[in-house]
C-alpha positions as CSV (number, residue, x, y, z in Angstrom):
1,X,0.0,0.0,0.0
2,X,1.4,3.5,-1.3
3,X,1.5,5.8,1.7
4,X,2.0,10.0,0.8
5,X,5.3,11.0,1.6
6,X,5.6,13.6,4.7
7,X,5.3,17.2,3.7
8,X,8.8,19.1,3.0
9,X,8.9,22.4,5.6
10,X,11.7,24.2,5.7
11,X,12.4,28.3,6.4
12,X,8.8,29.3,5.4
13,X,8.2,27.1,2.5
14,X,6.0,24.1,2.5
15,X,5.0,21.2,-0.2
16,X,1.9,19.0,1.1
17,X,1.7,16.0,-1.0
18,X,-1.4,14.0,-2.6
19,X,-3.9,17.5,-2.1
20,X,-3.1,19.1,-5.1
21,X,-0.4,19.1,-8.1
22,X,2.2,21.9,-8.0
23,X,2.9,23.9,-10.8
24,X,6.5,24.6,-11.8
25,X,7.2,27.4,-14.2
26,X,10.0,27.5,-16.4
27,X,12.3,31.0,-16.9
28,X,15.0,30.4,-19.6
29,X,17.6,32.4,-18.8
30,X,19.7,31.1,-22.3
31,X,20.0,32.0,-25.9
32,X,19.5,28.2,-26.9
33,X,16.9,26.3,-25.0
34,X,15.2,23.5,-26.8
35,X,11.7,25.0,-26.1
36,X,12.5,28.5,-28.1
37,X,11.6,30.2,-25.2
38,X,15.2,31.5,-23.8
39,X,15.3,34.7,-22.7
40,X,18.9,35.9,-23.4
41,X,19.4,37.0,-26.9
42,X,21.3,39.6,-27.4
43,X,20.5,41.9,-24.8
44,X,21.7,43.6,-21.8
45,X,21.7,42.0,-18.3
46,X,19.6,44.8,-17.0
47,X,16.8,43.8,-19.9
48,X,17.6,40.3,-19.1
49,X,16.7,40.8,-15.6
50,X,13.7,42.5,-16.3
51,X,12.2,39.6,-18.9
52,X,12.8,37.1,-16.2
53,X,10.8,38.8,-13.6
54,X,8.3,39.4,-15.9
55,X,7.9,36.6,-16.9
56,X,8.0,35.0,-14.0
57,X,5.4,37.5,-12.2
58,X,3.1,36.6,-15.3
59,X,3.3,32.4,-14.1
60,X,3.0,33.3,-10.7
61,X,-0.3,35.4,-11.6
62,X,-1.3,32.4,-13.1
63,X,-1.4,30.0,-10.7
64,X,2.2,29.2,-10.4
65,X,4.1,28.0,-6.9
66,X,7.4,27.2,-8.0
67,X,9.7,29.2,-10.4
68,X,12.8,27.3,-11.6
69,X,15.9,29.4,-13.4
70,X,18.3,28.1,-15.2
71,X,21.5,29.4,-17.2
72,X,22.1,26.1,-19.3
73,X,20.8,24.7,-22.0
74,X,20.4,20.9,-21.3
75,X,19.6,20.1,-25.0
76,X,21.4,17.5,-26.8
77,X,24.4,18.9,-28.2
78,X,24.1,21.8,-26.6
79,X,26.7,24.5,-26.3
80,X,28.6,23.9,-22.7
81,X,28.1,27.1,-20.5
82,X,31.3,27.8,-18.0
83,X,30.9,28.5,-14.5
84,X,31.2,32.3,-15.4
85,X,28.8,32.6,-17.7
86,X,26.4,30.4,-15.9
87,X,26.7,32.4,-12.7
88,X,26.6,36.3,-14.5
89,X,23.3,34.3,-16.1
90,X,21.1,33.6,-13.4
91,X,22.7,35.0,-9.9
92,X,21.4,38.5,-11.2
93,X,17.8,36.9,-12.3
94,X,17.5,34.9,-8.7
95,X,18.3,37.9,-7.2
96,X,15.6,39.9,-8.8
97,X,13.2,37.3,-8.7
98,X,13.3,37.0,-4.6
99,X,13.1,41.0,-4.3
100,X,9.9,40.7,-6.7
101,X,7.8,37.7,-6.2
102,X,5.3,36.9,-3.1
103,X,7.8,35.5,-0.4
104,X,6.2,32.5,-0.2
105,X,7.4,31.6,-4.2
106,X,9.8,28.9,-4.3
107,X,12.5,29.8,-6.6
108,X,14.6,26.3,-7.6
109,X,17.9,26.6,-9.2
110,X,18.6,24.6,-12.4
111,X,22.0,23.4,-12.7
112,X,24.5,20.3,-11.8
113,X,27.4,22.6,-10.8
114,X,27.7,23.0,-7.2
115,X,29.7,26.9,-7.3
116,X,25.9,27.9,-9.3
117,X,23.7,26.5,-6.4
118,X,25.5,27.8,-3.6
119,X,25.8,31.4,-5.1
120,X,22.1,30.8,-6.4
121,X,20.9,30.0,-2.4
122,X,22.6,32.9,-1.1
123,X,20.8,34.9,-3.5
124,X,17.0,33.9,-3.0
125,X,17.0,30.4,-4.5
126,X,15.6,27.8,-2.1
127,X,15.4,24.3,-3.9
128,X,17.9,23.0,-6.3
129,X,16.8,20.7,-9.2
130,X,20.1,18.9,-10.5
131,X,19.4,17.0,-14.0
132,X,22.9,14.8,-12.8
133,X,20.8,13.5,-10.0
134,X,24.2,14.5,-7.8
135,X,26.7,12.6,-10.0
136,X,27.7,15.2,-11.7
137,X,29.9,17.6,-9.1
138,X,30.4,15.5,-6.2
139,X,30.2,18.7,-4.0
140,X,26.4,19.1,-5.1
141,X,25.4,16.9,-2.5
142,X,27.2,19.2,0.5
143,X,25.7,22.2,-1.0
144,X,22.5,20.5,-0.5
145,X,23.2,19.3,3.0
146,X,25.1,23.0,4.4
147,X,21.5,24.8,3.0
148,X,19.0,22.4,4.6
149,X,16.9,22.8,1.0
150,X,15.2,20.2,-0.9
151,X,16.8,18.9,-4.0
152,X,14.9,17.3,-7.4
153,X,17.1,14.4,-7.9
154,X,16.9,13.5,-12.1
155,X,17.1,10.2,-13.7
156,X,19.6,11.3,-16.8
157,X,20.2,8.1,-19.2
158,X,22.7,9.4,-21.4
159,X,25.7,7.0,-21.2
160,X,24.3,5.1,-18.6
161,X,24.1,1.6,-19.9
162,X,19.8,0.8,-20.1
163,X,18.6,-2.6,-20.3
164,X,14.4,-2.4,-18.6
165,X,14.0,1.4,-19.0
166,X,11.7,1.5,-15.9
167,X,13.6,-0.5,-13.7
168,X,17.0,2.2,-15.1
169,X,15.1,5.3,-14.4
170,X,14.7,3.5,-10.8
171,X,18.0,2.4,-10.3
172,X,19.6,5.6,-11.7
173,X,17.2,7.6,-8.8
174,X,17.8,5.0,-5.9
175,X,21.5,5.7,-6.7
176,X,21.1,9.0,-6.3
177,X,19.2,9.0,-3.4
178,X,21.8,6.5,-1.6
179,X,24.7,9.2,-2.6
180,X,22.2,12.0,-1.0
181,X,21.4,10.4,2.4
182,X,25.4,8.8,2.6
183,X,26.1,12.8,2.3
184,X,23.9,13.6,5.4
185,X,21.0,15.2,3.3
186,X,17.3,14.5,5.0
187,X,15.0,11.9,3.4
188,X,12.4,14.3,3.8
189,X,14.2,17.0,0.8
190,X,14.5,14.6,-1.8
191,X,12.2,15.0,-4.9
192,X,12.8,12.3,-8.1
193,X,12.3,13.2,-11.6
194,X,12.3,10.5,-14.0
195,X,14.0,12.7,-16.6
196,X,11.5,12.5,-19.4
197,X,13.8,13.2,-22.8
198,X,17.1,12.8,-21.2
199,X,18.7,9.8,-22.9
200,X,15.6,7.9,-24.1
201,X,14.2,7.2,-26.8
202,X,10.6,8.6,-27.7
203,X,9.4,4.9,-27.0
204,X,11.3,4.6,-24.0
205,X,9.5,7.8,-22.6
206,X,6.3,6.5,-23.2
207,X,6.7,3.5,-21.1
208,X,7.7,5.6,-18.2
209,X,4.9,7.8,-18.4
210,X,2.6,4.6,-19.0
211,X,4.3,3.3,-15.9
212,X,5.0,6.3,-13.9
213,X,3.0,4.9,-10.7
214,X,5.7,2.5,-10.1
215,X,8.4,5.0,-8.9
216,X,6.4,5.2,-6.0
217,X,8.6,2.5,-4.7
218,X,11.4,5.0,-4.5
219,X,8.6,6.3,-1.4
220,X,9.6,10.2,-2.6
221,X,7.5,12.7,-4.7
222,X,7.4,13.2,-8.3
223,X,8.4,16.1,-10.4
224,X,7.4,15.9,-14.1
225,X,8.9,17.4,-17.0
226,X,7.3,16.7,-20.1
227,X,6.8,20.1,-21.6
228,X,7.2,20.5,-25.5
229,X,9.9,17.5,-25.0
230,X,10.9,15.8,-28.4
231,X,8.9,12.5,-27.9
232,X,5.8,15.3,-28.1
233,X,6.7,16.4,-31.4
234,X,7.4,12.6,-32.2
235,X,4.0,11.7,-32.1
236,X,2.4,14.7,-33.4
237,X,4.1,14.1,-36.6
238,X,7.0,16.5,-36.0
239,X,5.4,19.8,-35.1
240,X,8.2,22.5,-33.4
241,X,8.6,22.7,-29.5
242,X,6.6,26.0,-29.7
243,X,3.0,23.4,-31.5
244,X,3.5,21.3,-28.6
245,X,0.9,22.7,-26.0
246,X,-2.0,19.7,-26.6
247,X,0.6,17.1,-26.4
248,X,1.9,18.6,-23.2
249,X,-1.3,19.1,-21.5
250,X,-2.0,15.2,-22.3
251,X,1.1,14.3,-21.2
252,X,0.4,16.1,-17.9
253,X,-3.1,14.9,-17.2
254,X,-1.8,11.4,-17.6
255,X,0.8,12.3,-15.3
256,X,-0.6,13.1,-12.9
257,X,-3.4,9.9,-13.0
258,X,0.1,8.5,-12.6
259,X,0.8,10.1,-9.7
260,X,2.5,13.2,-10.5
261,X,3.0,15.5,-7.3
262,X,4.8,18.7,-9.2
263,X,4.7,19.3,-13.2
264,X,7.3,21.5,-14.5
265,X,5.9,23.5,-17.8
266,X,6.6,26.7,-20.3
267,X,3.0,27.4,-20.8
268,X,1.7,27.9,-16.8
269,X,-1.7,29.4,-18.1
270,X,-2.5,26.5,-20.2
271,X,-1.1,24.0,-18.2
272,X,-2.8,25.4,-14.8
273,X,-5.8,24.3,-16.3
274,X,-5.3,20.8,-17.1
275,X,-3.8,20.5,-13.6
276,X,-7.3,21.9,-12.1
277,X,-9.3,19.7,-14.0
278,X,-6.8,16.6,-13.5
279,X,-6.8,17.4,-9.7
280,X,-10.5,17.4,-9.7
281,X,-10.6,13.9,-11.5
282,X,-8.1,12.2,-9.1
283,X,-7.6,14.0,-5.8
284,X,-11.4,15.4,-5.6
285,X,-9.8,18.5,-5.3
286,X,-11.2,22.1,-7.0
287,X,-9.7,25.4,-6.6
């Protein structure tokens, strides 16, 4: 029997699982992002700054509860961003963001370097979502652990050997969670994100997705992120990240009938909606 995992509280922030889904909205802050939507062309910090709390103020407005930034493309054959240019990115965005959103927003870091999330945390950031699941920079995990925060732990396939893609994404995230708790981090901060597009083949997304519900095992909450990813496009017949918004929204109702807790999107205003109606459906939940 599937119990709910104990809420995460920590400073003033709180996530209560199993009464409603969260809502994660995504603020690009890269020239390159997969999804078309990131913000730093060729424009000054100052304007970048001022796009990113825009936009962000705009998801919060629309139901929003978590706003996650992030400096890095993670698109195959992306571009690699140094340390520099990841931190003059989003320390000045994170900043902003914590001056200009409610005080009760939960601003997430997105990155796998541990120099970005300990800069980001001092700034205003109070969650870090790491797409290397903590195998990346082994001093990601004592970040975590020094800040007390929760941390989204990903399932990233590429050049780990698969062989059951289900039973991978399980055993990539039970790995990670053993590296976490052997680094002193609290059971109760860890998240798992099966890393929807990282690694795996259109196919092999589906079958997670079919067969999200059995990452309960792992006893943690789920983050989703299936937004305008590739597989998407795949079955749509090849329609651009920026067509993608139907195949999202089905891919987060059925999500969450899967059990997802959070669902990390571009399009908040859209995607709020599905998540009201889906929450209706399975948790009896409306407002």
């Amino acid at each position: 029997m599937y119990s709910l995992p104990a809420p995460i509280a920590w400073d003033h922030y709180r996530l209560e699982w199993g009464q409603q889904t969260y809502v994660m909205g995504i603020v690009n802050v890269t020239p390159d992002s997969f999804s078309g939507d990131g913000l730093a062309q060729t424009i000054t910090e100052d304007e970048l700054v001022q796009r990113a709390v825009k936009q962000a103020q705009g998801f919060i407005a629309e139901g929003a509860q978590l706003i996650d930034v992030g400096g890095e493309s993670t698109r195959p054959n992306a571009t690699p961003v140094s340390l520099e240019q990841e931190l003059a990115r989003v320390i000045p965005v994170v900043r902003a963001l914590r001056r200009s959103l409610p005080a009760k927003t939960i601003i997430s870091i997105d990155t796998y370097k541990s120099e970005v999330a300990r800069q980001a945390l001092q700034a205003g950031a109070c969650l870090i979502n790491d797409i290397w699941g903590l195998r990346y920079d082994p001093a990601m995990a004592e970040v975590v652990r020094q800040h007390g925060v929760p941390v989204i732990l990903m399932a990233n396939m590429r050049g780990f050997q698969k062989h059951e893609i289900v039973s991978d994404v399980v055993r990539f995230l039970a790995g990670s969670m053993d590296i976490a708790l052997a680094a002193g981090i609290a059971w109760e901060q860890l998240i798992v994100d099966p890393g929807i597009g990282f690694g795996m083949t259109p196919q092999e997304d589906w079958a997670v997705l079919r067969r999200l519900r059995e990452l309960r095992v792992l006893g943690r909450p789920l983050l989703l992120g299936v937004s305008r990813k590739k597989n998407i496009g795949y079955a749509l017949g090849g329609v651009p990240a920026g067509e993608r918004v139907e195949g999202t929204a089905a891919s987060v109702a059925l999500g969450i009938a899967q059990g997802a807790d959070i669902v990390r999107v571009h399009d908040v205003y859209e995607m709020m909606r599905v998540v009201k109606m889906s929450d209706a459906i399975v948790r009896g939940q409306v407002g």
